[in-house]
DRENVOPA-490279 format. One record per residue (C-alpha): residue number from 1; residue in one letter; x, y, z. Coordinates in nm, 4 decimals, m for minus. Example, Ala and Ser with C-alpha at 12.3 -4.5 7.8 and 13.67 -1.06 7.14 Angstrom:
   zadren   tortor         xx         yy         zz
        1        A     1.2300    m0.4500     0.7800
        2        S     1.3670    m0.1060     0.7140
END
This chain:
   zadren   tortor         xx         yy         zz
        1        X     0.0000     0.0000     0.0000
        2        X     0.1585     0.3303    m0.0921
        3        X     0.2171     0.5906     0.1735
        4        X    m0.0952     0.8175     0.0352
        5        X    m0.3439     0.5671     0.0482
        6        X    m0.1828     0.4692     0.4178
        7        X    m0.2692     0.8274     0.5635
        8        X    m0.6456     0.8184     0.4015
        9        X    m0.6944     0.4711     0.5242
       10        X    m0.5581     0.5802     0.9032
       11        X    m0.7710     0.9412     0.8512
       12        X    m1.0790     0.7161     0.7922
       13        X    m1.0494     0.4988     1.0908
       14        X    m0.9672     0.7825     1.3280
       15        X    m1.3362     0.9742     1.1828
       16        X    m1.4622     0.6129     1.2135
       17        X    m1.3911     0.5893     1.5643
       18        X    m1.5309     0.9098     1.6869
       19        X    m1.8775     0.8486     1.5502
       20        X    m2.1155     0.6685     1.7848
       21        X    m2.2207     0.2612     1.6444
       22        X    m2.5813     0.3466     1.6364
       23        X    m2.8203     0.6532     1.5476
       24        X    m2.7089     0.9545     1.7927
       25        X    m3.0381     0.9682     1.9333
       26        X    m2.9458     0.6284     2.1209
       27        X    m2.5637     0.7553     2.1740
       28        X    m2.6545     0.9737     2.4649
       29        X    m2.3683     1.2613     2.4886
       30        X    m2.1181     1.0977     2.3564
       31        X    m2.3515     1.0985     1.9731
       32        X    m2.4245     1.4540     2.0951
       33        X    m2.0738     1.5073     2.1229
       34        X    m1.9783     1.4479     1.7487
       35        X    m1.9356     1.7491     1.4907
       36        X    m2.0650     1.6940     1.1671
       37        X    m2.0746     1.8924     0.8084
       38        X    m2.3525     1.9403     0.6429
       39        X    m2.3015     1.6884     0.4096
       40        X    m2.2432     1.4404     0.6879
       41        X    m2.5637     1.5387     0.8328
       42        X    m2.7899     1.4979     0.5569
       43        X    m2.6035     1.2153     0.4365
       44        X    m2.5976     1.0329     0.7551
       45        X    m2.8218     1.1911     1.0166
       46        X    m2.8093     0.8366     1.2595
       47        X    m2.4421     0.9102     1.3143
       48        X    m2.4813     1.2720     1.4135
       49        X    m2.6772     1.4634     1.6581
       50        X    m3.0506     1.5176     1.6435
       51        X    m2.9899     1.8599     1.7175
       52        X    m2.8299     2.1835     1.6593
       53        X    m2.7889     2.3694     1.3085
       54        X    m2.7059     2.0327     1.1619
       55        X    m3.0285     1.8383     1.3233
       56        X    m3.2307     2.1469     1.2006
       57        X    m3.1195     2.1307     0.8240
       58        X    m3.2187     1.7494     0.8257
       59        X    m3.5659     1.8436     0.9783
       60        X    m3.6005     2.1420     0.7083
       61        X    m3.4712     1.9370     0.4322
       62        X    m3.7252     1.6214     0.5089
       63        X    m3.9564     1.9151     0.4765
       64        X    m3.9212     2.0329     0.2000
       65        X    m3.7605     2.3694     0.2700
       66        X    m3.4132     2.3610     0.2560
       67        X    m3.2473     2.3647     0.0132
       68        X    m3.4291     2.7416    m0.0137
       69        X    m3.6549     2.7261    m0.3389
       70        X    m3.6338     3.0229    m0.5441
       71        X    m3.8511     3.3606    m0.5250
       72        X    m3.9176     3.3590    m0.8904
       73        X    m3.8196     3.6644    m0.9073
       74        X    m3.7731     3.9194    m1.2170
       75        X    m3.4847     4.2118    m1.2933
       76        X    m3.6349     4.5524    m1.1961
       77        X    m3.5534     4.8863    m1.4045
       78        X    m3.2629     5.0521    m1.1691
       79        X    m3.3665     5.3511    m1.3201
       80        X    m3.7247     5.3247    m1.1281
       81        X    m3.5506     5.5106    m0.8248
       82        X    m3.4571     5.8173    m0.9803
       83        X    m3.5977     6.1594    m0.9332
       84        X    m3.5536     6.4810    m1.1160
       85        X    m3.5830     6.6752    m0.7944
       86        X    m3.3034     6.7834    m0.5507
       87        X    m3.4901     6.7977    m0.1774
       88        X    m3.3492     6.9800     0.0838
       89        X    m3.4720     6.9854     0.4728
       90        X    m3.6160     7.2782     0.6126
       91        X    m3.5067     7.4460     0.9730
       92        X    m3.8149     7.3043     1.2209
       93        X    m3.8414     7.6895     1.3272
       94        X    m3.9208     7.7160     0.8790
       95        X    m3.7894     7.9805     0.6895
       96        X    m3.8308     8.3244     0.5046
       97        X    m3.8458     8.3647     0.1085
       98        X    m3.7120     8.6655    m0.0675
       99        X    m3.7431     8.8263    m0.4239
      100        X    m3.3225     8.7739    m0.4596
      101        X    m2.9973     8.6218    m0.3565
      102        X    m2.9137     8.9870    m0.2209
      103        X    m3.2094     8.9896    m0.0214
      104        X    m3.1535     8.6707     0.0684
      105        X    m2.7919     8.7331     0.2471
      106        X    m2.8819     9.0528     0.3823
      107        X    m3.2180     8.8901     0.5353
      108        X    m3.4312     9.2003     0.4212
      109        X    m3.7466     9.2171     0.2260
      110        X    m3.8779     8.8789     0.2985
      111        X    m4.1646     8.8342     0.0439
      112        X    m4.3565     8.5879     0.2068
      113        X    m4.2429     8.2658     0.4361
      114        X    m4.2102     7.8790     0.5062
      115        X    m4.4268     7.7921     0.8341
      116        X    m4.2093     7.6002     1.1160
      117        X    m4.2454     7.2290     1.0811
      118        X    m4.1723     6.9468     0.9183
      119        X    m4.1280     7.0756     0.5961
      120        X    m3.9084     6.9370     0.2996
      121        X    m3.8646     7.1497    m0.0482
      122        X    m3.7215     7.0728    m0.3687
      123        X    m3.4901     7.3738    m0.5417
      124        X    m3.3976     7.4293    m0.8440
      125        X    m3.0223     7.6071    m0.8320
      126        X    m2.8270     7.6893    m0.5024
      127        X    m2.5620     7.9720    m0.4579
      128        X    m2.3515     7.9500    m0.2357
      129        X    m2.2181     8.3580    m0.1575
      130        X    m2.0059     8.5317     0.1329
      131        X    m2.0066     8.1820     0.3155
      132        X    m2.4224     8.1295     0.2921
      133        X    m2.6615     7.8733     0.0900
      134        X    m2.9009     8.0605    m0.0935
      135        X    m3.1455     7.8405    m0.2709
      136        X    m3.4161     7.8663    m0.5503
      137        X    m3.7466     7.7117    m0.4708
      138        X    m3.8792     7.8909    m0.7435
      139        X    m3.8380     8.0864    m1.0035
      140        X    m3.7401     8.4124    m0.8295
      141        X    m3.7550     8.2965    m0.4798
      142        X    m3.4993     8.2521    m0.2979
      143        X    m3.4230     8.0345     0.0959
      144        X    m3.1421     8.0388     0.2897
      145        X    m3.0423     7.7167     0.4048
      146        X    m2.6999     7.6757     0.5862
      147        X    m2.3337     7.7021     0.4985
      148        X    m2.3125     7.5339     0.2002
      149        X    m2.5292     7.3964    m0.1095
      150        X    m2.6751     7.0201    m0.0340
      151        X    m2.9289     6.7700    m0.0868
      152        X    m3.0947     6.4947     0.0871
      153        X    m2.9469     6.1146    m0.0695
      154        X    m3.2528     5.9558    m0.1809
      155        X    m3.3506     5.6271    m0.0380
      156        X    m3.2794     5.2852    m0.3147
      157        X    m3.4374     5.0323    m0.1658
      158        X    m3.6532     4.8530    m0.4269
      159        X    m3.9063     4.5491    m0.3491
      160        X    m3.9297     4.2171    m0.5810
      161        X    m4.0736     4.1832    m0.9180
      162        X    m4.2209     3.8286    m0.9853
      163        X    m4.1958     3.6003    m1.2742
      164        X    m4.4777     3.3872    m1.0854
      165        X    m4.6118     3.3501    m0.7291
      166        X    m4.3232     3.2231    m0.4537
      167        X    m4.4379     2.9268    m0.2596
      168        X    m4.3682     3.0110     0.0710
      169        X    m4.3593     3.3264     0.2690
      170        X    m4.0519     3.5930     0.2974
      171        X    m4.0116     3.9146     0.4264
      172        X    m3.7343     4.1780     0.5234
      173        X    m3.5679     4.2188     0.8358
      174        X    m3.6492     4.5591     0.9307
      175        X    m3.4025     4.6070     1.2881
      176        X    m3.0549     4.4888     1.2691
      177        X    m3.1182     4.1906     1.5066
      178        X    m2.8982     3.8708     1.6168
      179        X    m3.1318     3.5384     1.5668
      180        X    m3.1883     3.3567     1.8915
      181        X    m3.1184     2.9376     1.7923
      182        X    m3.4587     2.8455     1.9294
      183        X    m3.7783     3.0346     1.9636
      184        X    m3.7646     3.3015     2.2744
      185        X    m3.6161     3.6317     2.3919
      186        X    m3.4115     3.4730     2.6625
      187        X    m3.2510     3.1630     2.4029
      188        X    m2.8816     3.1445     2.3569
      189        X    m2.8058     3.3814     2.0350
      190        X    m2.6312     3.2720     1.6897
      191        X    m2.3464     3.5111     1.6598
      192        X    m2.4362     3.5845     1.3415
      193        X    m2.6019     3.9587     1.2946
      194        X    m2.9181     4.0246     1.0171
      195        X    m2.9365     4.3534     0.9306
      196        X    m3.2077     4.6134     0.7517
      197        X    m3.2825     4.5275     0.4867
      198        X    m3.1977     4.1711     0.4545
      199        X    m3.4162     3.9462     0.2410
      200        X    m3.4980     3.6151     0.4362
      201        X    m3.7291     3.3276     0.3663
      202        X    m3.9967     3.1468     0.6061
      203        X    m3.9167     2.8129     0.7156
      204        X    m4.1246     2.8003     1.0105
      205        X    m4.3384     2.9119     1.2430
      206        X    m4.3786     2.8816     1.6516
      207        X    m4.5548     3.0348     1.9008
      208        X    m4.3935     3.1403     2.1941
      209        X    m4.5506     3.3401     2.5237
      210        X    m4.7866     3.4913     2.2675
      211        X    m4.5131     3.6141     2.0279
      212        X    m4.4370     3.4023     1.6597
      213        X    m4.1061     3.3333     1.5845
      214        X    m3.9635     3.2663     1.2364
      215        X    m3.7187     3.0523     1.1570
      216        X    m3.5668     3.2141     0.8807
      217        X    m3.2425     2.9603     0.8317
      218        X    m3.1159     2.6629     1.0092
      219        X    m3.0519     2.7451     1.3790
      220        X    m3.2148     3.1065     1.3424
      221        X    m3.4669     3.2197     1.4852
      222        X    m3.6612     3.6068     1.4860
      223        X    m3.9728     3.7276     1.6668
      224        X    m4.2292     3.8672     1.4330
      225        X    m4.1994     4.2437     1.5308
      226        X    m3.8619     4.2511     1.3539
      227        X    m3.9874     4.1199     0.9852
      228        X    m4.1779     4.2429     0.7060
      229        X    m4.3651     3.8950     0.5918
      230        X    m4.5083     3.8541     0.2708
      231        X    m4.7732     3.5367     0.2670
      232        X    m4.8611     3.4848    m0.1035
      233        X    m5.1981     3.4450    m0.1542
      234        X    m5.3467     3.4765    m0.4813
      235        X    m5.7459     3.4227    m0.4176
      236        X    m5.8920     3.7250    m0.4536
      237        X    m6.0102     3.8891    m0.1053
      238        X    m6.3929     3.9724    m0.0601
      239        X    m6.4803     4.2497    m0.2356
      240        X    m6.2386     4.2228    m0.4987
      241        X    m6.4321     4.1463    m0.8424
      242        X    m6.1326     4.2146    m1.0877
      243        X    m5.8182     3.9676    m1.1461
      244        X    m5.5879     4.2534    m0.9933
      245        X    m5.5605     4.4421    m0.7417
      246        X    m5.2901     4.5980    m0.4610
      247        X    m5.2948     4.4179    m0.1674
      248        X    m5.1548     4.6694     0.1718
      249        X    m5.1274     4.4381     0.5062
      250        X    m5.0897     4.6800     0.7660
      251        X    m4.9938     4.4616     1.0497
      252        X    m4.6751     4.3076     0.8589
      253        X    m4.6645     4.7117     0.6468
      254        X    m4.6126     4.5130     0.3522
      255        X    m4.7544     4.5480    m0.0193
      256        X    m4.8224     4.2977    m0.2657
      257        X    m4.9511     4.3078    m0.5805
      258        X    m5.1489     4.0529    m0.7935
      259        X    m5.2224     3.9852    m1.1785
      260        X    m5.4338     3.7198    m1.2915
      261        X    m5.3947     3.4983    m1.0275
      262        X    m5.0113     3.5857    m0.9807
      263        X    m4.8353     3.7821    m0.7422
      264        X    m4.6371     4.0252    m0.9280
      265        X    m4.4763     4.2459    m0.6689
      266        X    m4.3996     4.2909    m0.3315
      267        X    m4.2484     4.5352    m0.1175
      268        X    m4.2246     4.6970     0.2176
      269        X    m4.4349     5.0146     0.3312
      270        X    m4.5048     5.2555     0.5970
      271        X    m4.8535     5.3289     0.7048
      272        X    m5.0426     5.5305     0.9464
      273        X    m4.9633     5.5377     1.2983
      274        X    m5.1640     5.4679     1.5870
      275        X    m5.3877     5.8100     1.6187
      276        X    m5.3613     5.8271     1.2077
      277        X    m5.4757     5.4883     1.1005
      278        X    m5.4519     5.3828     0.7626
      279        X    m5.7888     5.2627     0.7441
      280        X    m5.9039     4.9430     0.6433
      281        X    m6.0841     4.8374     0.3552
      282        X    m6.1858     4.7891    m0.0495
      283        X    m6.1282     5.1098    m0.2230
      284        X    m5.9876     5.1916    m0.6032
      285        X    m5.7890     5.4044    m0.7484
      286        X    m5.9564     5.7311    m0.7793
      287        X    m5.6431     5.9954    m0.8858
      288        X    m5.3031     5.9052    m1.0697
      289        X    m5.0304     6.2262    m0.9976
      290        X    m4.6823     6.2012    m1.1261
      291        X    m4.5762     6.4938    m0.8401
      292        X    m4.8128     6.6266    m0.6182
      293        X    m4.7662     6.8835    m0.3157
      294        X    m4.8688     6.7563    m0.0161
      295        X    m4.9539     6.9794     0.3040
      296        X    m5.1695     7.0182     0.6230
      297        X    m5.2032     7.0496     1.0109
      298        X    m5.4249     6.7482     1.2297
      299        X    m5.4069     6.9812     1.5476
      300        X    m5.5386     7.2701     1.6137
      301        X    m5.2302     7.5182     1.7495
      302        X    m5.0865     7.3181     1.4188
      303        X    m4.7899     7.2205     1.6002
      304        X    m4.7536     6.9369     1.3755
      305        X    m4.7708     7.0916     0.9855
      306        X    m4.6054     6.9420     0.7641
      307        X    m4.5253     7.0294     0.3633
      308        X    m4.4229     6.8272     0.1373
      309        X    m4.3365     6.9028    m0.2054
      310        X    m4.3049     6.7258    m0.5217
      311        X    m4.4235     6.4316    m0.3936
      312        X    m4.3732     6.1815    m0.6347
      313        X    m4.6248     5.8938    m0.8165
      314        X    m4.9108     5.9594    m0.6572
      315        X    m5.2088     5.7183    m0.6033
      316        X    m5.5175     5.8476    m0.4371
      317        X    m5.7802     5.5942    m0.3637
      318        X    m5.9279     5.7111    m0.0131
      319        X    m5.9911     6.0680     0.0068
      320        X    m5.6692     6.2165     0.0952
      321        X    m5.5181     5.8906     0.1557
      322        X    m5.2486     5.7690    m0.1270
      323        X    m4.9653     5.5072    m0.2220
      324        X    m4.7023     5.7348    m0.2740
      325        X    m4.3292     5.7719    m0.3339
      326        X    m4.1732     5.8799     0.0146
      327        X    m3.7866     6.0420    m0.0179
      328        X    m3.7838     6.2395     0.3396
      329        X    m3.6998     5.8793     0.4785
      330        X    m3.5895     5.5295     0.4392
      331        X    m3.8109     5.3519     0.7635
      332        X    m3.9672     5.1177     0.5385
      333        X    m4.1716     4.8261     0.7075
      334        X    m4.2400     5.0572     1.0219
      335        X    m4.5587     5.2798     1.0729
      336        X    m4.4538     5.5974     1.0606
      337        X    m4.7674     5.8243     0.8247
      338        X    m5.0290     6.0822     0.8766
      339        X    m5.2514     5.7750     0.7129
      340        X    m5.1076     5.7604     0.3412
      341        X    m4.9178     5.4202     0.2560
      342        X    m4.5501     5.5352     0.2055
      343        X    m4.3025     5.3614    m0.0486
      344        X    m3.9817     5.4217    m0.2099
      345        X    m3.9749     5.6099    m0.4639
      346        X    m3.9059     5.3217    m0.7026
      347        X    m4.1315     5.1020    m0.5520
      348        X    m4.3925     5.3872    m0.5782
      349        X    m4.2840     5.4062    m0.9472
      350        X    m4.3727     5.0624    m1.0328
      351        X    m4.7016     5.0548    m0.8439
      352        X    m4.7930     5.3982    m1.0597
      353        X    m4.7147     5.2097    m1.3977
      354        X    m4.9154     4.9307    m1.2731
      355        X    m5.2203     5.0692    m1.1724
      356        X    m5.4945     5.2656    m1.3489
      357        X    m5.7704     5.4442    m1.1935
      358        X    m5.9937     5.1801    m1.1131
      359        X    m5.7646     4.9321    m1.0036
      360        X    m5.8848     4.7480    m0.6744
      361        X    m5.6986     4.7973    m0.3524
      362        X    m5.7501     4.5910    m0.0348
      363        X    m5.6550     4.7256     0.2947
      364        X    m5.6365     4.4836     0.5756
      365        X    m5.5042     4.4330     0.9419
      366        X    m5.5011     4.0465     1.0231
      367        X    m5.4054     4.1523     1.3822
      368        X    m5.7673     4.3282     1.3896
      369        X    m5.5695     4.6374     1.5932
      370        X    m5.6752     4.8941     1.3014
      371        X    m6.0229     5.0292     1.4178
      372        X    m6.2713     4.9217     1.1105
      373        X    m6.5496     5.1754     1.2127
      374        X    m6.5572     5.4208     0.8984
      375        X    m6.6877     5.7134     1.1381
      376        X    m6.3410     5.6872     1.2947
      377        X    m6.1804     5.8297     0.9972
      378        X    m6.1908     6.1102     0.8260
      379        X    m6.0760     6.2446     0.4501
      380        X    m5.7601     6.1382     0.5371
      381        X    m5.6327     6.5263     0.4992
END
């Protein structure tokens, strides 16, 4: 026997010798004890332990879910997130307007002014003299705005196009979060970090004190609250008589869209908060706006006003209340609206060259939290 095949023949008996003679759920610790690949596991699970990341990929595997089956999914258009606007934040104290750049610097001769808030505007040029931002927010009127010209980075993230519906649920993570390796706050952790806005699949789900977990990979576990799921589901909800229509889940503050029996799309979104529901419901379509204004006060002392301009693909189907681009932030998969159903601007850019007016939209809250009462809600202004 040459020396080469000696060494592999004494390699093999040594690996021999440290696996247990039966199936390692009869080897007590010592089967527990043994290390095994992946391979190895799902190869030969009775000489390797029952449990762990290894135990978990057998149990996945047998079924059906690992290895991950694909999402299906199509190339989107890169170009879907850009905007021909340049935004800039206004001071929360707002801001005066003047006639010129001179006026401007000097602060004289304001012609008319920005009320304090939370107000973003979109300019056109920006000056920057004697050490000052001056901005045009419209043909001759002028904003001071800081030391220096600058614009707000618009948020990229873009949701899934789909050649045909996936077969099991996914979602985002939407909170940088380590998994725990079973279901429960107080379980020992992974090591491994997920962070926003990670794409994950659906395994599995447990119950556990009265929060689900999802196992979103061998040996990971994440409570619901941190996930954006997606549950395809292509029968049409009650209500719905056409073959497409946007679905908005307001519990998970996903959207998904659906085409002749196919989900097409799905992303994450940002709907009303608690006070300023998004409210629930079959509506349509009613108004399609490329760039819209948007603007208004709930309290009275209108402490909080907000404008917004050149809001961008714009679908009304409530009253006020509208799928729309959203570029003041990037909070995605979080409630965080006056009642509208925020997206990124390319996401918002798809859903406008999807939908016509007319197009069905269903608005639900499987957690039943969202009040349903109509008299709770108003236009939505």
């Amino acid at each position: 026997m040459s020396s080469r095949l000696a060494l592999l023949a004494f390699a093999s008996s040594i690996v021999m010798a440290t696996l247990p003679t039966g199936p390692a759920q009869a080897a007590g610790p010592a089967g527990d004890s043994v290390l095994c690949s992946p391979q190895m596991q799902l190869r030969h699970p009775e000489y390797c332990p029952p449990t762990g990341p290894g135990g978990q990929l057998v149990e996945m595997t047998e079924a059906g879910s690992y290895p991950p089956k694909p999402l299906h999914l199509e190339r989107l258009d890169p170009n879907l997130s850009y905007l021909p606007y340049s935004y800039r934040r206004v001071s929360d104290k707002g801001a005066k307007l003047y006639g010129s750049v001179e006026d401007a610097l000097k602060e004289s001769g304001a012609i008319n002014e920005i009320e304090s808030g939370f107000v973003y505007v979109s300019w056109i040029e920006c000056f920057e003299e004697q050490g000052k931002a001056i901005y045009m927010v419209a043909p001759g009127v002028y904003m001071r705005g800081g030391d220096s010209c600058g614009e707000i980075g618009l948020p990229d993230f873009r949701g899934l196009a789909f050649s045909r519906t996936p077969d099991h649920p996914f979602g985002w993570i939407v909170s940088t979060v380590e998994p725990s390796r079973t279901p429960g706050y107080n379980e020992p952790k992974t090591g491994k970090t997920r962070y926003r806005p990670e794409l994950v699949q659906i395994y599995e789900t447990q119950e556990v004190e009265g929060v689900s977990w999802y196992r979103i990979g061998p040996d990971e576990w994440v409570a619901d609250n941190l996930l954006a799921i997606v549950t395809p589901n292509p029968e049409r909800p009650e209500g719905i008589p056409a073959d497409q229509w946007i679905d908005i889940n307001l519990y998970e503050q996903t959207v998904s869209v659906y085409d002749q029996g196919e989900m097409v799309f799905a992303t994450m979104a940002s709907t009303g908060l608690p006070g300023w529901w998004t409210q629930p419901g079959v509506f349509q379509v009613e108004t399609r706006l490329e760039v819209t204004d948007m603007t208004g006060a709930f309290e009275a002392d209108r402490s909080d006003y907000y404008l917004l301009e050149d809001v961008p693909w714009v679908l009304y189907y409530d009253g006020a209340r509208a799928m729309h681009g959203a570029y003041w932030h990037n909070g995605y998969g979080l409630p965080r609206s006056h009642g509208c159903v925020n997206l990124s601007p390319a996401d918002a850019r798809w859903l406008f060259n999807f939908a016509q007016e007319g197009t069905w939209v269903h608005v639900w809250d499987p957690s039943g939290k969202t009040p349903t009462d109509a008299d709770s809600y108003g236009s939505g202004v």
